[in-house]
C-alpha positions in Angstrom: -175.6 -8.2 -2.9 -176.3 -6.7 -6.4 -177.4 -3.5 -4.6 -173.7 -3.7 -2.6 -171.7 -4.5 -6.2 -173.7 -1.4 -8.1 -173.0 0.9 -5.1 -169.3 -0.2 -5.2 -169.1 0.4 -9.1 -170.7 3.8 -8.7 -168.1 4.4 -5.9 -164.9 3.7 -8.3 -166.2 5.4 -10.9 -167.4 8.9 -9.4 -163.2 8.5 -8.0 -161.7 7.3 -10.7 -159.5 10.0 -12.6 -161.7 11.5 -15.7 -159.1 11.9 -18.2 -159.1 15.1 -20.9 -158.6 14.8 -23.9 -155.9 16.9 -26.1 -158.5 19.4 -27.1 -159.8 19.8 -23.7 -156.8 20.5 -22.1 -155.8 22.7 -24.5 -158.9 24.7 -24.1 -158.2 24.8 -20.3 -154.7 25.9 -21.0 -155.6 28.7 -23.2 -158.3 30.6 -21.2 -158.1 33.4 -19.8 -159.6 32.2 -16.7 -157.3 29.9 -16.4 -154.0 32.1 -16.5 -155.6 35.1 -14.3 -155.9 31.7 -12.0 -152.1 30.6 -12.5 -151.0 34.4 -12.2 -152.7 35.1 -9.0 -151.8 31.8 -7.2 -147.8 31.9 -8.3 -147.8 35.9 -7.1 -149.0 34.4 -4.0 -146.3 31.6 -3.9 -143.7 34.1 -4.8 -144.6 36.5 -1.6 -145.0 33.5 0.6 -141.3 32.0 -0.5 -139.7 35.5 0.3 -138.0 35.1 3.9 -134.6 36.2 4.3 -133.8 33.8 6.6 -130.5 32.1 7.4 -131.7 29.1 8.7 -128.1 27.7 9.4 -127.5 30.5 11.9 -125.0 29.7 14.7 -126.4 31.2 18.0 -123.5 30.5 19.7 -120.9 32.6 18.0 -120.5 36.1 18.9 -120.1 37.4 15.7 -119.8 41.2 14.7 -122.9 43.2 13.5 -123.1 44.5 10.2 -122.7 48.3 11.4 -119.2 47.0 13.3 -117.9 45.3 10.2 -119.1 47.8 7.4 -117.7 50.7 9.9 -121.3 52.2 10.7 -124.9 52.8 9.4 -124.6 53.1 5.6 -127.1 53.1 2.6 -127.4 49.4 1.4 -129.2 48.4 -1.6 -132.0 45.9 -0.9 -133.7 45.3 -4.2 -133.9 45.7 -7.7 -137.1 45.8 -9.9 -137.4 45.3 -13.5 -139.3 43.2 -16.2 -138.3 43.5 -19.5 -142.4 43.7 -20.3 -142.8 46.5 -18.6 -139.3 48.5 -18.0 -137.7 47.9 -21.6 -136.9 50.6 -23.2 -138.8 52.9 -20.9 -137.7 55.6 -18.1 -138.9 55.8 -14.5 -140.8 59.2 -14.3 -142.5 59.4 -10.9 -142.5 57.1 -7.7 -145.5 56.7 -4.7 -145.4 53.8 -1.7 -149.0 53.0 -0.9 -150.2 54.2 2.3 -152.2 51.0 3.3 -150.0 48.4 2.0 -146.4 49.6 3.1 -144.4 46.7 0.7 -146.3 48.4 -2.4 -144.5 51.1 -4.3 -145.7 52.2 -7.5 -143.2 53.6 -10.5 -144.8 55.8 -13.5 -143.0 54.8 -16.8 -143.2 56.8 -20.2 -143.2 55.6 -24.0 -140.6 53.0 -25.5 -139.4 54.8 -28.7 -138.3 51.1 -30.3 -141.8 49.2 -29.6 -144.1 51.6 -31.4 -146.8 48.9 -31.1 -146.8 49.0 -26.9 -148.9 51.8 -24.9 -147.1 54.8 -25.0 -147.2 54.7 -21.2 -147.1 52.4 -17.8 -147.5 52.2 -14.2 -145.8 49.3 -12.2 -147.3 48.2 -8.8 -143.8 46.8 -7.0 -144.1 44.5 -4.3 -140.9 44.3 -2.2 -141.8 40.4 -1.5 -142.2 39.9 -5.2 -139.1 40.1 -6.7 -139.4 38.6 -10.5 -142.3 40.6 -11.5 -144.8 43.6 -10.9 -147.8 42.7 -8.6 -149.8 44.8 -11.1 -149.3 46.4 -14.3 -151.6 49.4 -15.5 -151.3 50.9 -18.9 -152.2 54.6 -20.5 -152.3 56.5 -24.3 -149.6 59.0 -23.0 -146.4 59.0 -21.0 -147.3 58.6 -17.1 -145.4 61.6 -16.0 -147.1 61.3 -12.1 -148.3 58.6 -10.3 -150.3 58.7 -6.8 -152.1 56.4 -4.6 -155.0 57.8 -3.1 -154.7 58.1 0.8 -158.4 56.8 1.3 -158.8 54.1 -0.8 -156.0 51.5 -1.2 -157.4 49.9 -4.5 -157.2 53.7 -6.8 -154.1 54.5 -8.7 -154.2 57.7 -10.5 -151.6 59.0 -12.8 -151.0 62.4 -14.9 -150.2 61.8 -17.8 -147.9 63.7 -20.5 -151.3 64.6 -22.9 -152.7 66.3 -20.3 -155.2 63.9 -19.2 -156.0 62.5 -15.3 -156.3 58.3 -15.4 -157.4 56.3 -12.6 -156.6 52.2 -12.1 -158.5 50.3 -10.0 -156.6 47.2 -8.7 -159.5 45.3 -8.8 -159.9 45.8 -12.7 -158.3 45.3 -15.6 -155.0 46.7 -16.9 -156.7 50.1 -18.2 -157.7 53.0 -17.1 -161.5 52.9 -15.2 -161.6 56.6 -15.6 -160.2 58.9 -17.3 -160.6 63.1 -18.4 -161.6 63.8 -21.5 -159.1 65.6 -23.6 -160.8 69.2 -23.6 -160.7 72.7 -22.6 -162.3 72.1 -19.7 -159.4 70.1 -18.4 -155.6 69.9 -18.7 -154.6 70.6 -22.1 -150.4 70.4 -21.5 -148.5 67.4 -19.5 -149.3 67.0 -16.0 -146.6 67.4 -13.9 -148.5 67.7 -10.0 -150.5 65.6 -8.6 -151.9 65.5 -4.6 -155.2 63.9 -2.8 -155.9 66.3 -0.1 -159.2 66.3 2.6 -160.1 63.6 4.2 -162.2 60.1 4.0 -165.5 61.6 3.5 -164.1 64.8 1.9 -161.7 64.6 -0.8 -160.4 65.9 -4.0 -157.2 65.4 -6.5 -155.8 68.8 -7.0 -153.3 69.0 -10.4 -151.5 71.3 -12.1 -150.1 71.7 -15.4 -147.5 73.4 -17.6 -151.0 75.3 -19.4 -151.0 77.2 -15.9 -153.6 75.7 -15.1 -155.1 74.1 -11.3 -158.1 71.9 -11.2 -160.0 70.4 -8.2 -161.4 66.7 -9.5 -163.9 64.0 -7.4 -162.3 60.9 -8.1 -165.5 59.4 -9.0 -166.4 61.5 -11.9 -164.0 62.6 -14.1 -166.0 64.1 -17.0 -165.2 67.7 -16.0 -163.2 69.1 -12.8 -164.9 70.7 -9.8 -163.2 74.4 -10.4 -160.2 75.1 -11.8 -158.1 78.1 -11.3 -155.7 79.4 -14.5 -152.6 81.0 -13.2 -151.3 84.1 -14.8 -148.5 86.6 -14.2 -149.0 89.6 -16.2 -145.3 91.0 -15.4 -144.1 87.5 -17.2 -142.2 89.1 -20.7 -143.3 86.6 -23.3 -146.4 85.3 -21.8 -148.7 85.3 -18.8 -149.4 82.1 -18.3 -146.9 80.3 -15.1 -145.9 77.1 -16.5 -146.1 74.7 -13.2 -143.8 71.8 -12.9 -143.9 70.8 -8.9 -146.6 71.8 -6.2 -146.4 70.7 -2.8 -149.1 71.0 0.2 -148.0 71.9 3.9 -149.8 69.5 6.3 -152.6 70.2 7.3 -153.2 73.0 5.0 -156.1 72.1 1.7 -156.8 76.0 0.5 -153.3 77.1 0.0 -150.5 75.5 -1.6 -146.6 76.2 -3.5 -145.8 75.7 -7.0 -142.6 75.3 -8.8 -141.9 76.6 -12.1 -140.1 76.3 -15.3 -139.0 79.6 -14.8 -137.4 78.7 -11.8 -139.5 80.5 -9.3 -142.0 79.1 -6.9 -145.2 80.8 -6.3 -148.0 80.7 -3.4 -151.3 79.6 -5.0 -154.8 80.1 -3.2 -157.4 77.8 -4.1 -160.6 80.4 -2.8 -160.8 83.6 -1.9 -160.1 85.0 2.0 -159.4 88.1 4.1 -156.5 89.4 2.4 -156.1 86.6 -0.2 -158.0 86.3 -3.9 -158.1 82.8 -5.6 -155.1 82.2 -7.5 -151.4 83.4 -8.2 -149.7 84.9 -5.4 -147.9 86.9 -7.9 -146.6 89.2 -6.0 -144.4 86.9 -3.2 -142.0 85.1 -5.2 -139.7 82.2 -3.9 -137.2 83.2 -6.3 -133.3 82.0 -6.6 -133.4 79.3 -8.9 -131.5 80.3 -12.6 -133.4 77.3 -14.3 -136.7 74.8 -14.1 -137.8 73.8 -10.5 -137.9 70.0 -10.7 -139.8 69.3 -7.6 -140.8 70.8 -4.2 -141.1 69.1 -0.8 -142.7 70.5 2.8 -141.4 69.3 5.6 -143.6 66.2 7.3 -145.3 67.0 10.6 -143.1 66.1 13.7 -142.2 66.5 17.4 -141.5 70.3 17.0 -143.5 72.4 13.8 -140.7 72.5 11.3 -143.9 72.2 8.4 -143.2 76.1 7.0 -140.0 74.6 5.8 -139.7 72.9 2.2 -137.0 72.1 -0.3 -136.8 72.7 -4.0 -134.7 70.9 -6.3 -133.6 72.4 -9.9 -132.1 72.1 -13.0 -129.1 74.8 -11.8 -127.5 71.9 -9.6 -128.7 73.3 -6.7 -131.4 72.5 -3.9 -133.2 75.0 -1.7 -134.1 75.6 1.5 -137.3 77.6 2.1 -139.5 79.1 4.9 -142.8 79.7 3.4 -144.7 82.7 3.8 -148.1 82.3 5.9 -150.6 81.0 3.9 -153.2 83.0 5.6 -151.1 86.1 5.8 -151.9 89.6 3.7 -150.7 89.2 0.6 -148.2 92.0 -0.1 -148.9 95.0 -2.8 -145.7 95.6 -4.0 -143.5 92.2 -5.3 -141.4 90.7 -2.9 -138.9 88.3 -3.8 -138.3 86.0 -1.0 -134.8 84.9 -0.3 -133.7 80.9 0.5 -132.4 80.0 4.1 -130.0 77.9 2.7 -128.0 76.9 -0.7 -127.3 73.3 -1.4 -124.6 73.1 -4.5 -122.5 70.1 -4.1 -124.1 68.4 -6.9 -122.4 68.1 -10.7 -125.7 67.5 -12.3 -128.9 68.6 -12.6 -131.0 68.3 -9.3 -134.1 65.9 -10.1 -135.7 65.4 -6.6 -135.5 66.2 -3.1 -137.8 64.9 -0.4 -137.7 65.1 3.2 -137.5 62.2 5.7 -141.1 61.4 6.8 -139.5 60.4 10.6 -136.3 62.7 10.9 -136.7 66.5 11.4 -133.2 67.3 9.8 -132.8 64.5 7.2 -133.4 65.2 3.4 -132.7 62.7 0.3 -131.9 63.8 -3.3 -131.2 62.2 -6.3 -129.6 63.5 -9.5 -128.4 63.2 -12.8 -125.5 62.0 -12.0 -127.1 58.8 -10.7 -126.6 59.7 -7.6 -128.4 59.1 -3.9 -127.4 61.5 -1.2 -128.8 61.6 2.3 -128.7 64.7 4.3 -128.5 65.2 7.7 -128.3 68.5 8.5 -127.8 68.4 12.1 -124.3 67.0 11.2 -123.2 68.7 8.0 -125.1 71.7 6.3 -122.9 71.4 3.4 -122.3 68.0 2.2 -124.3 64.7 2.3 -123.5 62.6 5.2 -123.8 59.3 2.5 -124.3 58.9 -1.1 -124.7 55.9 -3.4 -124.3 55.6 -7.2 -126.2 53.8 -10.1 -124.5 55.1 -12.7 -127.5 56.0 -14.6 -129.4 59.4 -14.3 -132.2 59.4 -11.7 -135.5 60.7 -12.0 -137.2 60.5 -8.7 -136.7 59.3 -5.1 -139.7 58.3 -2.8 -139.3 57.6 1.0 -141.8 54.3 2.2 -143.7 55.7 5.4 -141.6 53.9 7.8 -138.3 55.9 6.8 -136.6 52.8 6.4 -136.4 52.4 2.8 -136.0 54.9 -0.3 -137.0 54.2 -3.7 -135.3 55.3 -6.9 -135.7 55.4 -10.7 -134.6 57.2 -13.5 -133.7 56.6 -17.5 -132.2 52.5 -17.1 -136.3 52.0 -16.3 -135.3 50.2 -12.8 -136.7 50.9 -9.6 -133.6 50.5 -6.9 -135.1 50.4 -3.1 -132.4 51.3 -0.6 -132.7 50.2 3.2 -131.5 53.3 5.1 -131.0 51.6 8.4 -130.7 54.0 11.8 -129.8 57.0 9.3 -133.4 58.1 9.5 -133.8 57.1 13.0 -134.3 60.5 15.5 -132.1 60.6 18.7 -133.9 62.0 21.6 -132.4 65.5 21.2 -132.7 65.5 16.8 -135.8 67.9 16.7 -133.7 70.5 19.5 -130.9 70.3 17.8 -132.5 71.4 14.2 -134.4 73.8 15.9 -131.1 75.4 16.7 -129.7 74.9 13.2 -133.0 76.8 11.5 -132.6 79.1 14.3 -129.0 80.2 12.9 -130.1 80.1 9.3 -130.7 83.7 7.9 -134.3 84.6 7.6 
């Protein structure tokens, strides 16, 4: 029996509530375990509590669609992303969806002139079922003027950044950079405007590019110094030879050659080795030449049904966007200059031209986004001379970024919000959409 009454005893107390004292829970409160704890769980609560769901739907009423009672596919605004901690005060400079995770979408941020005391620079990892806050927030010494997520691994951020140096973010770390380029001669010295992971899963490298003319080749596990790097010159250039690069672009498939954009406003084939016909470096003698003012950013056309990928876009400062065919990479180069002369002129814009990207589903469907504020979807099967919509913020926009779907665009720009659109069917090929631009390149002069 006095075995039974100790066991019993024993019992209530092991369940009996231990209470803490002030100190003690006050410790608790103020660790930093205990708020990574509180941070991660309430993301997760967040994501799990966003379903756009109208439970009170009435299945038995025959009520219109949205496309009959709005009059037809049209650009909608779905979300809006800001935190004061992170967006105050800051602009939007550069915008990548994840490739793995398809809801994440990261936005590149430069300094806040008023809070001299924050980093000078910021990248936000947006989650479009977290709608209060960033799912990650990475920091850097410099204005993040580019912002990538590497194709092969969905955990690496990297960023270029406005002093010239290459960070990477791991999402498994802290809010710093893990790596980072040393500020030398033996890397970037000017801001990094370019940016692209190109190879494959056991074979790749981060090519950039910088205003100091110069391209580097990095392993994304060591940082210290790049692989090669190839300085771009142009001896005809009047005040200087260097070739100031402010936009590069890759055509699928293709890792040894690649286009630049300039702040002169002419865009340049670049070779990244030597091959029949071709020497490592500037093309300078094939120039993609027709802008009258900085080339803000160059897009090749996505891989599709029929090979439209010799076809890419520039966007620039003279209110204008561009449509190219590019010369073959593997081609001769020529011995005498050449300038090479746009297929067509886009100029129904009133402001400066900040970006331009093709859709990664629809052969003949381009977005761009201005200073105006803004949005205008192409569609160049139906119109080759105006958009076919258009939206406005209001506020000047930096960059646009289409998710991998096709479904959703993302904008920023100098209010330091990132606006996601849902594009609906707009991006969605008909059956006969590849034929039909075929026909439309086809009657394009060459």
């Amino acid at each position: 029996e006095e075995r039974a009454r100790r066991e019993a005893e024993a019992k209530a107390k092991e369940n009996e509530v231990r209470r803490l004292t002030d100190e003690q829970r006050a410790g608790i409160l103020e660790s930093s375990d205990f708020a990574a704890f509180v941070e991660q769980r309430s993301r997760a609560m967040e994501r799990a509590l966003d379903e756009e769901y109208d439970f009170m739907v009435d299945y038995t009423l025959a009520a219109a669609t949205e496309a009959e009672e709005t009059g037809g596919e049209r650009l909608k605004l779905a979300l809006t992303f800001h935190d004061d901690k992170v967006s105050r005060g800051r602009s939007v400079m550069d915008l990548a969806w994840s490739a793995r995770f398809p809801e994440l979408v990261a936005a590149a941020y430069n300094r806040n002139p008023m809070a001299p005391n924050e980093p000078d620079g910021a990248v936000a990892i947006w989650n479009t079922h977290l709608r209060e806050r960033p799912e990650f927030v990475f920091y850097a010494p410099s204005d993040v003027l580019r912002v990538a997520f590497s194709e092969f691994n969905p955990n690496i951020v990297v960023g270029g950044a406005y002093s010239g140096q290459i960070l990477l973010w791991d999402t498994r770390a802290k809010a710093h950079p893990v790596l980072k380029t040393p500020l030398t001669a033996s890397g970037h010295t000017h801001p990094v405007y370019a940016l692209r992971v190109v190879g494959s899963t056991n074979a790749h490298q981060l090519i950039s590019a910088s205003t100091d003319g110069l391209v580097c080749s990095w392993q994304l596990d060591m940082l210290a110094q790049p692989q090669d790097a190839i300085e771009l010159t142009h001896p005809a250039h009047l005040r200087t030879d260097e070739v100031s690069v402010t936009c590069m672009d890759f055509a699928d498939n293709e890792t040894a050659a690649f286009v630049v954009g300039t702040a002169e406003g002419v865009g340049y084939q670049v070779n990244r080795y030597d091959r029949a016909g071709c020497k490592a470096g500037l093309n300078a003698f094939d120039a993609y030449r027709a802008h009258a003012a900085p080339i803000n950013s160059l897009s090749f056309h996505p891989p599709s049904a029929a090979d439209f990928t010799d076809l890419f876009l520039t966007a620039s400062s003279d209110w204008t966007v561009r449509l190219w065919r590019a010369r073959p990479a593997a081609k001769p180069a020529s011995t005498v200059p050449t300038d090479i002369r746009p297929l067509h002129v886009f100029d129904a814009f009133d402001d400066y031209v900040y970006d331009a990207r093709w859709s990664p589903v629809h052969p003949s469907v381009f977005a761009s986004a201005d200073g105006t504020g803004r949005l205008a979807l192409w569609n160049l099967n139906l119109d080759i001379e105006l958009p076919v919509q258009s939206v406005t913020s209001g506020r000047a926009l930096n960059k646009l970024a289409w998710d991998r779907p096709g479904r959703r665009i993302a904008t920023g720009g100098v209010d330091g919000s990132v606006y996601i659109y849902d594009v609906g069917d707009l991006s969605t090929p008909q059956t006969d959409d590849h034929a039909k631009f075929s026909r439309v390149v086809a009657g394009l002069p060459n």
